[in-house]
C-alpha positions in Angstrom: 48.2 36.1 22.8 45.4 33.4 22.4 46.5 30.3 20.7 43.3 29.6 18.7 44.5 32.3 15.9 48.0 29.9 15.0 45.7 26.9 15.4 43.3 28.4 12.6 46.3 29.0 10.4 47.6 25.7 10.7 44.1 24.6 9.6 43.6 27.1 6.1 47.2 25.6 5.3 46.4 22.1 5.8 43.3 22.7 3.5 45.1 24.4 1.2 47.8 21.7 0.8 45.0 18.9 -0.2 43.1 21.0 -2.3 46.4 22.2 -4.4 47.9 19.2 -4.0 52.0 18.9 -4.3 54.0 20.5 -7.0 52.7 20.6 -10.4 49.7 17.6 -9.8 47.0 18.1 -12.0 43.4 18.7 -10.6 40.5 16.4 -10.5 38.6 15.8 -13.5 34.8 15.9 -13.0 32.7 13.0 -13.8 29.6 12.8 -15.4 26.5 10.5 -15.9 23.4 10.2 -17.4 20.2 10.4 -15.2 18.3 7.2 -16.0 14.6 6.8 -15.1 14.1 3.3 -12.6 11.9 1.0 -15.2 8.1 0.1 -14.0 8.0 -3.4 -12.7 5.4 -5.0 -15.1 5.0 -2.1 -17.5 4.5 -2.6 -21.1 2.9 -2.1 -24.4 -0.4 -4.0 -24.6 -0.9 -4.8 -28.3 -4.2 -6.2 -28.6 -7.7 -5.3 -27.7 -8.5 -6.6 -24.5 -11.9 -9.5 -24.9 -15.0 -8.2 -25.0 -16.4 -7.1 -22.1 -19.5 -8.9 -22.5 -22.1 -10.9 -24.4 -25.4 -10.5 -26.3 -28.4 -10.2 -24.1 -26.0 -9.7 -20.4 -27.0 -7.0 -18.1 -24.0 -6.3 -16.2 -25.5 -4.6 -13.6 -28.1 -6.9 -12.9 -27.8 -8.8 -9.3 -29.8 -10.8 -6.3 -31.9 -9.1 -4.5 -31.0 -9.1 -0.6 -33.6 -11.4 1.8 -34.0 -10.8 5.2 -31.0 -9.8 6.8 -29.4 -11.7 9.5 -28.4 -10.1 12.8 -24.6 -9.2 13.2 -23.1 -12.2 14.6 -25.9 -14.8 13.5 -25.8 -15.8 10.4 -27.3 -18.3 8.8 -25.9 -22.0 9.8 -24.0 -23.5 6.9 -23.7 -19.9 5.1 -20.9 -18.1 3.0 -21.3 -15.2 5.8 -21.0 -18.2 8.7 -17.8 -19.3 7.5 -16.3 -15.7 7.4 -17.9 -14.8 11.2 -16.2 -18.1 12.2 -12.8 -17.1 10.4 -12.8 -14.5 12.6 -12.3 -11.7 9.9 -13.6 -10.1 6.7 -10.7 -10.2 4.0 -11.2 -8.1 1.8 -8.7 -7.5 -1.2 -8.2 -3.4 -1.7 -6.0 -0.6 -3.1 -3.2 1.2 -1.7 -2.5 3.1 -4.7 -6.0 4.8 -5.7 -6.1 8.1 -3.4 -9.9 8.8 -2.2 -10.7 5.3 -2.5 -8.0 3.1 -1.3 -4.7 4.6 -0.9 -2.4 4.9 2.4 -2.1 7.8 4.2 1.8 8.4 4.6 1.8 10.7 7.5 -0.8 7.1 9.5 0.3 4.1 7.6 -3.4 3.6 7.7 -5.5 2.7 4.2 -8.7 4.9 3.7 -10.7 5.3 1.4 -14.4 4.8 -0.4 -13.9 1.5 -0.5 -12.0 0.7 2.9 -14.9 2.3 4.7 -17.3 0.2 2.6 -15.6 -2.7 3.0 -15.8 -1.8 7.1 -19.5 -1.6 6.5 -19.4 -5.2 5.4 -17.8 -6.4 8.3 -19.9 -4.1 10.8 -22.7 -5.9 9.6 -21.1 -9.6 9.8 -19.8 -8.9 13.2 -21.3 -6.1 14.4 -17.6 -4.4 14.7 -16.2 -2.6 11.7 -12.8 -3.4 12.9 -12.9 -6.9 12.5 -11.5 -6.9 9.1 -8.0 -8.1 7.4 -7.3 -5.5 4.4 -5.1 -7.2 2.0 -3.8 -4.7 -1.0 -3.9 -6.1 -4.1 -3.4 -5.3 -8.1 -6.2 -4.9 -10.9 -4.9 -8.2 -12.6 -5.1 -9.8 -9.0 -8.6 -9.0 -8.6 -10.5 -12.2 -10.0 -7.4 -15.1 -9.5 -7.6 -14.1 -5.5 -11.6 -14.8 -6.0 -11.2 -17.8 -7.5 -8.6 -19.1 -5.1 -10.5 -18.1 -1.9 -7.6 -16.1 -0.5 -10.0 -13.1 -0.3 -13.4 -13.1 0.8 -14.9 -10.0 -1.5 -12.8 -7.5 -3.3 -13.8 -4.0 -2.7 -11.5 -2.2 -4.9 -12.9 0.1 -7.7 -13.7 -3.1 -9.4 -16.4 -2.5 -12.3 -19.0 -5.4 -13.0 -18.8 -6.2 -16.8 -20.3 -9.3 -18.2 -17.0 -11.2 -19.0 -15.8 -11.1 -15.1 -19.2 -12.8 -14.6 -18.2 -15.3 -16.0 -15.5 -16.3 -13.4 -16.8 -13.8 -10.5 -20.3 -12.5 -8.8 -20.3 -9.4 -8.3 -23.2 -6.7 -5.7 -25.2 -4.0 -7.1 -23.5 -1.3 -7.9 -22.4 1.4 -5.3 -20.7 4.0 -7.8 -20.5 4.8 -11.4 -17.9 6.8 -13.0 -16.6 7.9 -16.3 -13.8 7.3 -18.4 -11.6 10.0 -19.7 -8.4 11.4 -20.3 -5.2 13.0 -17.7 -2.6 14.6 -19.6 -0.1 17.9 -18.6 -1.2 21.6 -19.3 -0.5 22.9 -22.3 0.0 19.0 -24.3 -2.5 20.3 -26.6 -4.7 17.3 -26.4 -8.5 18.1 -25.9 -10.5 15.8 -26.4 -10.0 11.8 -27.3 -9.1 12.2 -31.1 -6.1 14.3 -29.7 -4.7 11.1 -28.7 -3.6 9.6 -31.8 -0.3 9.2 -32.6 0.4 9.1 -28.4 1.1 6.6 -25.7 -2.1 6.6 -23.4 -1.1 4.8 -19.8 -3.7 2.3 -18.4 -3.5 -0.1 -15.4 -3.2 -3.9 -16.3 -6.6 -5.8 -15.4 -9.1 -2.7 -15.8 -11.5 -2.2 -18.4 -9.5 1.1 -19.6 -7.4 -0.7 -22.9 -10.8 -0.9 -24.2 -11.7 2.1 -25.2 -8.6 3.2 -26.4 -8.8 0.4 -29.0 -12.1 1.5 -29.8 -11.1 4.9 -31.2 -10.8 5.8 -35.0 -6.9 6.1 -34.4 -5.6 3.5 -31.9 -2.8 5.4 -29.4 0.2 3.4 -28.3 -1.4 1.8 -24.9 0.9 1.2 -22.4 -0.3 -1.1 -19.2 1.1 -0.5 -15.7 0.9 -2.6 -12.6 -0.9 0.8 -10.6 -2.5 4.0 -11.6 0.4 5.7 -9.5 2.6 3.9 -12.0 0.9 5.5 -14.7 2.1 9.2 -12.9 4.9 8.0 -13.2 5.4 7.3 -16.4 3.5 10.4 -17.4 6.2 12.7 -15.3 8.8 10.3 -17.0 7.8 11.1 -20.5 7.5 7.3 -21.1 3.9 8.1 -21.8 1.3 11.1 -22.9 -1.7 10.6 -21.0 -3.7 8.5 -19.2 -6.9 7.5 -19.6 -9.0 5.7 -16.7 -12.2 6.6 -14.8 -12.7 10.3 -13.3 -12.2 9.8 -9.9 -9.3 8.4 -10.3 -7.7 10.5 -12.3 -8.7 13.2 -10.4 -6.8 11.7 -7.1 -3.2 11.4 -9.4 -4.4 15.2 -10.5 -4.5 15.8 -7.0 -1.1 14.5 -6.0 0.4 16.4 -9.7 -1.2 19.9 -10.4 0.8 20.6 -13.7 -2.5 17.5 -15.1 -5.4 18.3 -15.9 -8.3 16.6 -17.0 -10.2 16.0 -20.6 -13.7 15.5 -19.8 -14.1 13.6 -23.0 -16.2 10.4 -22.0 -14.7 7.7 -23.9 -16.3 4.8 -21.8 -17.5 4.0 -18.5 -17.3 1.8 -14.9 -20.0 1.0 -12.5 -17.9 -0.2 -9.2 -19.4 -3.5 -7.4 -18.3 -5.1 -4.7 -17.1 -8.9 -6.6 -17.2 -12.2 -4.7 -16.6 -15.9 -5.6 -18.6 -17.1 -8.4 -21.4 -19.3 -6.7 -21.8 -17.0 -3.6 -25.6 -16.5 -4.0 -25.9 -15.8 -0.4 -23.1 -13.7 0.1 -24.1 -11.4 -3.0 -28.1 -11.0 -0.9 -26.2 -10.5 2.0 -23.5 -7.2 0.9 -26.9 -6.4 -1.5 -28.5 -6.1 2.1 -25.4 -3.9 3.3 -25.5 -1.4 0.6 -29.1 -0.9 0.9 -29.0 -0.2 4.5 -25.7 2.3 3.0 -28.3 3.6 0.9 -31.1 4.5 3.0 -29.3 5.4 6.3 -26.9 7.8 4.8 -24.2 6.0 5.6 -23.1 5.8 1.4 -23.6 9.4 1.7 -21.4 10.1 4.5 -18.6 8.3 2.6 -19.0 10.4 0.0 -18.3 13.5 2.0 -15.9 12.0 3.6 -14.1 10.9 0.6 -15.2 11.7 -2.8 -16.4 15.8 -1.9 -13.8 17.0 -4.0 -15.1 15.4 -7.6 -17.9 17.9 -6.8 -21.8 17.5 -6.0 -22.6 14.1 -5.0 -24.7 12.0 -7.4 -26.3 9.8 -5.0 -25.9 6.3 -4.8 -26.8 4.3 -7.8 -30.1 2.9 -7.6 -29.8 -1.0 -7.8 -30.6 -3.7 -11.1 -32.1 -6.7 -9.0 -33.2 -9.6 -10.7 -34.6 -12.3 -8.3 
């Protein structure tokens, strides 16, 4: 007789000793616990109104208009774009959070984006190889201190010209306009923007979204996040109702969450500009000079069938304010 079927006894009994236990022991009790949500680094109510956004008699779309463009690799001696060439590197400060135009593919590593590509642009045209460029991923509210403390070069980073940041920043013409509306789940029963009050609206810290929201007839709760991802987050949470921020961008966290959907109420809008340090004259003729050459080459187009197809028909670039 084989001896595996004594062996396989032995087994069921051993199991059955631990699992009954000896004599009258009583069994295990279950234990239980509350699910708790992780917090948002850096999230909180904002309770004030952001400053304005601008000034009487500011056009904040207004820029320099590019000169003659130097050839990659030669640039003017004693130029903003001679220093970078002899750096060795364009760095840039982008998202890694923003899907279609900075975010990072999981299944690569890699960023991509709008605004990676255009910031490759930048650097073909410095060095006359896209590649030579350092991407450093940075936040909304990091945007204009990195400027200001020369760590980055430009920031290329859905980063909309308004007349306060001109204050402390220079910015490009503008390369892409967008909307302001409203995500929020199927079936919330909020329509349009007046179907906000009484709710907690999610923005990103450093944008121009708070603004609009504290512009309405009935103020929302606003809650400010470090990331628009953060801002899914919350949303799937139930820390928060909605979001509000520009189309596109909604449309990417739509696109990573199909139970959203999006309120085309326009409650304000961004034109995205490629910002530098505040005295860069030359530098602002110089990407002016890139994004026309986007513009008429079809490169800008190109990106936007690369990247942006899915927000439907492309617009065309914007058509540039230049003002000397």
């Amino acid at each position: 007789m084989s001896t595996r079927r004594p062996l396989l006894a032995a087994a069921l009994a051993a199991v059955f000793l631990l699992t009954t236990g000896c004599g009258d022991a009583p069994a295990p009790t279950a234990i239980t616990a509350t699910a708790v949500d992780p917090p948002l680094p850096g999230a909180g109510v904002i309770t004030e109104a952001p400053a304005a956004e601008g000034n009487a008699g500011c056009d904040d779309e207004a820029t320099l208009a590019p000169t003659a463009q130097p050839r990659p690799g030669a640039m003017p001696a004693g130029s903003s774009m001679a220093a970078i060439v002899a750096n060795g590197r364009l760095r840039v400060g982008v998202d890694q959070n923003t899907y279609m135009f900075g975010f990072r593919n999981p299944t690569s590593g890699l960023l991509e984006g709008f605004d990676i590509d255009l910031a490759r642009e930048i650097a073909r045209d410095l060095f006359g190889d896209p590649t030579k460029i350092e991407l450093r991923s940075v936040t909304a509210a990091e945007r204009i201190p990195l400027l200001q403390e020369e760590k980055v070069d430009m920031i290329v980073r859905t980063f909309s010209a308004t007349c306060e940041r001109r204050l402390e920043v220079d910015f490009s013409s503008v390369y892409y306009r967008a909307a302001q509306v409203i995500a929020a789940p199927k079936g919330s029963g909020i329509t349009d923007a007046a179907g906000l009050a009484g709710k907690r609206v999610c923005v990103t810290k450093g944008t121009t979204a708070a603004a609009p929201l504290f512009a309405l007839p009935e103020v929302p709760t606003v809650f400010g996040v470090t990331n628009w991802t953060d801002c899914l987050v919350a949303l799937q949470q139930g820390t928060v109702d909605a979001i509000s921020g520009d189309a596109p961008i909604l449309a990417g966290l739509i696109a990573q969450d199909e139970n959203l959907e999006l309120i085309h109420d326009e409650i304000g809008t961004g034109a995205y500009a490629v910002g530098v340090p505040k005295g860069s004259d030359d530098l602002v003729r110089f990407v002016n000079g890139v994004l026309d050459r986007a513009r008429t080459d079809g490169t800008w187009q190109r990106l936007y069938s690369q990247h942006l197809d899915e927000l439907g028909p492309s617009p065309g670039p914007p058509t540039p304010r230049y003002v000397g």
